[in-house]
C-alpha positions as CSV (number, residue, x, y, z in Angstrom):
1,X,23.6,-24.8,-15.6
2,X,23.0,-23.9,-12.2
3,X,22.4,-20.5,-11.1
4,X,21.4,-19.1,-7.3
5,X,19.4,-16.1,-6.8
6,X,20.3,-14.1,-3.6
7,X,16.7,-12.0,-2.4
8,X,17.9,-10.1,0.0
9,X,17.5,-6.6,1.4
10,X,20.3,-3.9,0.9
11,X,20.7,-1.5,2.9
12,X,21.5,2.2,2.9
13,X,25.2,1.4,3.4
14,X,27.4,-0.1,0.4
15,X,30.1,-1.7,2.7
16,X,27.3,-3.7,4.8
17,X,26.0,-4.4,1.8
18,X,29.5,-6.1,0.9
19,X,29.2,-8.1,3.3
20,X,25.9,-9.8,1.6
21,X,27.1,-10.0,-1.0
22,X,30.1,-12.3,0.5
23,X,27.7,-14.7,2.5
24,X,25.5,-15.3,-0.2
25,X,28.2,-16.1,-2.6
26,X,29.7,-18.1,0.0
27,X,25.9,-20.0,0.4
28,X,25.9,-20.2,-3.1
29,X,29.3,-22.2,-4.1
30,X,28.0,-24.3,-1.3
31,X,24.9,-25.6,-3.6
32,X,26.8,-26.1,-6.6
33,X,26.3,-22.6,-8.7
34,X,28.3,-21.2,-11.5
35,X,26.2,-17.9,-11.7
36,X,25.0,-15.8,-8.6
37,X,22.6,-13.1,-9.6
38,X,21.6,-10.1,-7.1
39,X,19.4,-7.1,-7.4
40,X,19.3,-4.3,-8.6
41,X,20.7,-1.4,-6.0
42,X,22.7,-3.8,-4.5
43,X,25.1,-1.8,-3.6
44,X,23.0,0.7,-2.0
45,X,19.1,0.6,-1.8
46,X,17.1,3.3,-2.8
47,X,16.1,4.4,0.1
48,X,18.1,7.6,0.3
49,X,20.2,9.2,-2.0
50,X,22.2,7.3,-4.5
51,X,24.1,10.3,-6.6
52,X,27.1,10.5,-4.2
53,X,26.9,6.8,-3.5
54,X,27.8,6.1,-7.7
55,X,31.7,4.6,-8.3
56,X,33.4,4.0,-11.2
57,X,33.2,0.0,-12.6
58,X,37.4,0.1,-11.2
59,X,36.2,2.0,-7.8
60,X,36.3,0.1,-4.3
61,X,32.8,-1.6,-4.5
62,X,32.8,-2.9,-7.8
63,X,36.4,-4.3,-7.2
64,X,35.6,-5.9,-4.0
65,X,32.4,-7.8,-5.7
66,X,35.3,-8.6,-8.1
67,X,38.0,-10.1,-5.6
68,X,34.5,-12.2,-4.4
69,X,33.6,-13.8,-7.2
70,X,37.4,-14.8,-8.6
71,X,37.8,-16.0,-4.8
72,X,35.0,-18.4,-5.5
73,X,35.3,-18.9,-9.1
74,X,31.8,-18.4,-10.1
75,X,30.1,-15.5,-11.9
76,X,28.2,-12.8,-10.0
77,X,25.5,-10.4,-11.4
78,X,25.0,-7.1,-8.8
79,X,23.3,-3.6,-9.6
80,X,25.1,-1.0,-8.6
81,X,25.4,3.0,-9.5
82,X,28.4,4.2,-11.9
83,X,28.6,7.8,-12.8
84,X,27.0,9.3,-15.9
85,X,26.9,13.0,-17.4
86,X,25.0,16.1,-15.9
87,X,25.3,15.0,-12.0
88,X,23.2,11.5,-12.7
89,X,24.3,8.2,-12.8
90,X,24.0,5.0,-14.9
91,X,21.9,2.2,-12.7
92,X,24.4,-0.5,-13.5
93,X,24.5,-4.3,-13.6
94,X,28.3,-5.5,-13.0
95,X,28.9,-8.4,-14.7
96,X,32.5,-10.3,-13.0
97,X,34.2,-13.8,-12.6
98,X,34.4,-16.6,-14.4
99,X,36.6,-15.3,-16.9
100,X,33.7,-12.5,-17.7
101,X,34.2,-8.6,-17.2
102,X,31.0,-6.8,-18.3
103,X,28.4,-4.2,-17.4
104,X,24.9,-3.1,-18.6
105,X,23.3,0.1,-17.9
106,X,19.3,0.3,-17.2
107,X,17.7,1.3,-20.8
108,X,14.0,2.1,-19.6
109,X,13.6,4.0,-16.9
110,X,11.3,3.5,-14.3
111,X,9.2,6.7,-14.0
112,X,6.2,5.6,-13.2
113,X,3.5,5.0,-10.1
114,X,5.1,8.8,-8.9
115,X,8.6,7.9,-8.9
116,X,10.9,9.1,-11.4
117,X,14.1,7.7,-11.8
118,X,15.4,9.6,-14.4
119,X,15.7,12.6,-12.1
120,X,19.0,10.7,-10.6
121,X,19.6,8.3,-13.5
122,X,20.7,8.6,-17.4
123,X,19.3,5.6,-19.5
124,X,21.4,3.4,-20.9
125,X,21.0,1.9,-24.5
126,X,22.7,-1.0,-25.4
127,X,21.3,-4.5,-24.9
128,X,24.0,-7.3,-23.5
129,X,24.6,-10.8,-23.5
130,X,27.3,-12.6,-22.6
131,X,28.7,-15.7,-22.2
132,X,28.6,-17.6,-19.0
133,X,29.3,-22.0,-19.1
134,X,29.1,-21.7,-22.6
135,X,25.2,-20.6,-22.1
136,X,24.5,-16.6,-23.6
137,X,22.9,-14.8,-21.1
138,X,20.9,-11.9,-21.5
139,X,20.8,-8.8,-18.7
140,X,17.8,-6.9,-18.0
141,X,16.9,-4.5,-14.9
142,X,13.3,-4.1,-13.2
143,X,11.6,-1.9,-15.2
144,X,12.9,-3.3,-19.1
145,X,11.2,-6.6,-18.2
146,X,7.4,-4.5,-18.9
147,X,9.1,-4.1,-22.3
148,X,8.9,-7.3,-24.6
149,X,11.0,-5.8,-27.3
150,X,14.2,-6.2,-25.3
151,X,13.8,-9.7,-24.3
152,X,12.9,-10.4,-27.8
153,X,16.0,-8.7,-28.9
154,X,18.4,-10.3,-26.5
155,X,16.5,-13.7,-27.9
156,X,17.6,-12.2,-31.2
157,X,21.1,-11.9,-30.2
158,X,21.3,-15.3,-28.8
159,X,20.1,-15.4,-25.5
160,X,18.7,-18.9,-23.8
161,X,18.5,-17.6,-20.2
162,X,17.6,-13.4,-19.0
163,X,18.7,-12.5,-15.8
164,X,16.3,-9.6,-13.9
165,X,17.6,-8.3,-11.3
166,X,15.2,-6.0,-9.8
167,X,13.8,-3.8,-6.6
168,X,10.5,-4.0,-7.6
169,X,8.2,-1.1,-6.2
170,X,5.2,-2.2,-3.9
171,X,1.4,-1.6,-4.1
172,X,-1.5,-2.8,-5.3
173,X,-1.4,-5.5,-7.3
174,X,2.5,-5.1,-8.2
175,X,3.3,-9.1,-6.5
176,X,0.9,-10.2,-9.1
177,X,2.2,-7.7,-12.2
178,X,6.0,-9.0,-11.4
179,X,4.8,-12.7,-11.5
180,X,3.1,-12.0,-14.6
181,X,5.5,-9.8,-16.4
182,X,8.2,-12.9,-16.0
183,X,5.9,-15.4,-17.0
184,X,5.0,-13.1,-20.1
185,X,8.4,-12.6,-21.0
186,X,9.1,-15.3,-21.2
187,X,6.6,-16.8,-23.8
188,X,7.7,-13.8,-25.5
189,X,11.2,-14.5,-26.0
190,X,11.1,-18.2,-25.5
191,X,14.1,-18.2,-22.9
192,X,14.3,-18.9,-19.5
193,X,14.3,-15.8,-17.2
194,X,15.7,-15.6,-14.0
195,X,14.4,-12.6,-11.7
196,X,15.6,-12.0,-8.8
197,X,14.1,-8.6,-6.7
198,X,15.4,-7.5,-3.2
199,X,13.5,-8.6,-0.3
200,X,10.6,-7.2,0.6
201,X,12.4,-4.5,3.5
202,X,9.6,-5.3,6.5
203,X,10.1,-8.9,5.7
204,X,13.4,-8.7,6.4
205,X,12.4,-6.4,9.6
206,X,13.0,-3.5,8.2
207,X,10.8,-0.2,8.6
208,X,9.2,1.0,5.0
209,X,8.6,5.0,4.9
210,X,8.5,7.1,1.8
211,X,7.7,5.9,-2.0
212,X,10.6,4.3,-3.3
213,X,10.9,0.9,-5.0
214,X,12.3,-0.9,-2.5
215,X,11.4,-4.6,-3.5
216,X,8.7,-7.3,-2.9
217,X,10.6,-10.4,-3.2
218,X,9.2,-13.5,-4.9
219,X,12.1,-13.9,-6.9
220,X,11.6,-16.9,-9.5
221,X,13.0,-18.5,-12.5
222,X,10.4,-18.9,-15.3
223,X,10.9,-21.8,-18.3
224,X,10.5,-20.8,-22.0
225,X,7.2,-22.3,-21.8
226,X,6.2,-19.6,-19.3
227,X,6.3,-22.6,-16.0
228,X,7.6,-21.0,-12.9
229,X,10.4,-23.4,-12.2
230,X,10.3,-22.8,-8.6
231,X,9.8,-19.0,-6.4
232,X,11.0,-17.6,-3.2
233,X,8.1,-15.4,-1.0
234,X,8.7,-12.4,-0.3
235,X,11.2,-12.9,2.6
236,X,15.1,-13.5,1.8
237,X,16.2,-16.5,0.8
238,X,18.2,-17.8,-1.9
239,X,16.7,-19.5,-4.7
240,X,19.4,-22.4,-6.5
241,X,17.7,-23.5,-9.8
242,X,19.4,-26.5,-12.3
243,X,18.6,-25.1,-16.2
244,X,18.5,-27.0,-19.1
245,X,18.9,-24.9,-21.7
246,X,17.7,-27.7,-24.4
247,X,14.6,-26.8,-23.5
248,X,14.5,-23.5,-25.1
249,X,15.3,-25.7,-28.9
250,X,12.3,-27.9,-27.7
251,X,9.9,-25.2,-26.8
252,X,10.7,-23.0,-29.8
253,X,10.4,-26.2,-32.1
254,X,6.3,-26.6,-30.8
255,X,6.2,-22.8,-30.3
256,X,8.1,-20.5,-32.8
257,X,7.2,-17.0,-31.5
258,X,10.2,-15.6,-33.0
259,X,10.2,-16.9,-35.9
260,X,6.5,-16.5,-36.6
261,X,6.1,-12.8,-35.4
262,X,5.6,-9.8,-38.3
263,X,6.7,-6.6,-36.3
């Protein structure tokens, strides 16, 4: 299977933000790829508000991603923002193309390092995997992958590869912690994962004022045996990664994690 992961940087504006979405599909037929997985807050960064920004998954942005991806015949992952109960809204992966109509909502949360993201967004709480080539695919958003228990559940429910879309907050250390935290889940679940964050903004000449996750780049895809397959810095870029997805039987012959584990 051969997937592309578009780093790139959204902007405050969902209809530029189309357009990215277009050219990196476009980039991403052109090397071959069957799955094209964005970030999270694709359709608009966080950097500003994002409660009036939220559409239905039949509203204008969703179906435009939709038109894209039939146009091109491949599957394409994108966060977006979908309306939820009590003036917040669900932080949404859209799932379309390739025969596939989908969606997953965010289950944790990310308030932490002074951001709270449950002020604007509900949590969802149901794990997905679908079907994409014949390979089950897992879906997971930023913040969940500091949460083994999901990956191991999505292993559970037949997983091989996890996508991650992501806008990974910056600081200290948080580069290393998102490189870690793939490679970790990884050898927890025994499954490839495939994160892709947004660009980080002043890479992609953007100014950076205020505290929200806006990304760091270094998107990657990660084997079952924790190896990072290949990585993007922290400038955009599109990553295109062949998977074999035998190698999740071989590694979980030689290292049975989920089989083994008690709790």
């Amino acid at each position: 299977m051969r997937i592309s992961l578009a780093q790139v940087t959204a902007t405050r504006d969902p209809q530029e933000n189309l357009g990215l979405v277009e050219k990196q599909i476009d980039a991403a037929v052109a090397a071959g790829s069957s799955l094209v997985v964005f970030p999270e807050a694709m359709m608009k960064s966080f950097d500003g508000p994002i409660v009036d920004a939220a559409e239905p998954l039949d509203g204008p942005w969703a179906s435009a991603v939709r038109s894209l991806a039939a146009a091109a015949d491949v599957t394409v992952i994108a966060g977006m923002f979908t309306p939820a109960d009590n003036g917040r809204v669900h932080n949404t992966m859209l799932v379309t193309g390739g025969g596939l109509e989908e969606s997953y909502h965010k289950i944790h949360l990310f308030d932490a390092f002074g951001f709270a993201e449950s002020d604007t967004v509900a949590p969802g709480s149901e794990p997905l995997v679908v079907t994409i080539d014949g390979v089950s695919v897992g879906v997971a958003t930023c913040y969940d992958i500091r949460f083994p228990g999901l990956f191991q559940t999505l292993a559970d429910r037949g997983a091989r590869i996890t996508v991650v879309p992501a806008s990974w907050g910056r600081g200290p250390g948080k580069v290393d912690q998102w490189t870690l935290l793939a490679r970790a889940r990884a050898l927890d679940s025994t499954t490839f994962i495939a994160a892709c964050d947004q660009a980080d903004p002043e890479a992609s000449g953007h100014e950076v004022k205020g505290s929200a996750p806006l990304g760091v780049g270094h998107s990657m895809v990660v084997g079952p045996n924790g190896a990072v397959l290949d990585s993007l810095d922290a400038g955009p870029g599109l990553l295109t990664v062949d998977i074999d997805t035998d190698d999740v039987d071989a590694v979980r012959k030689t290292l049975p994690v989920l089989a083994n584990r008690r709790f």
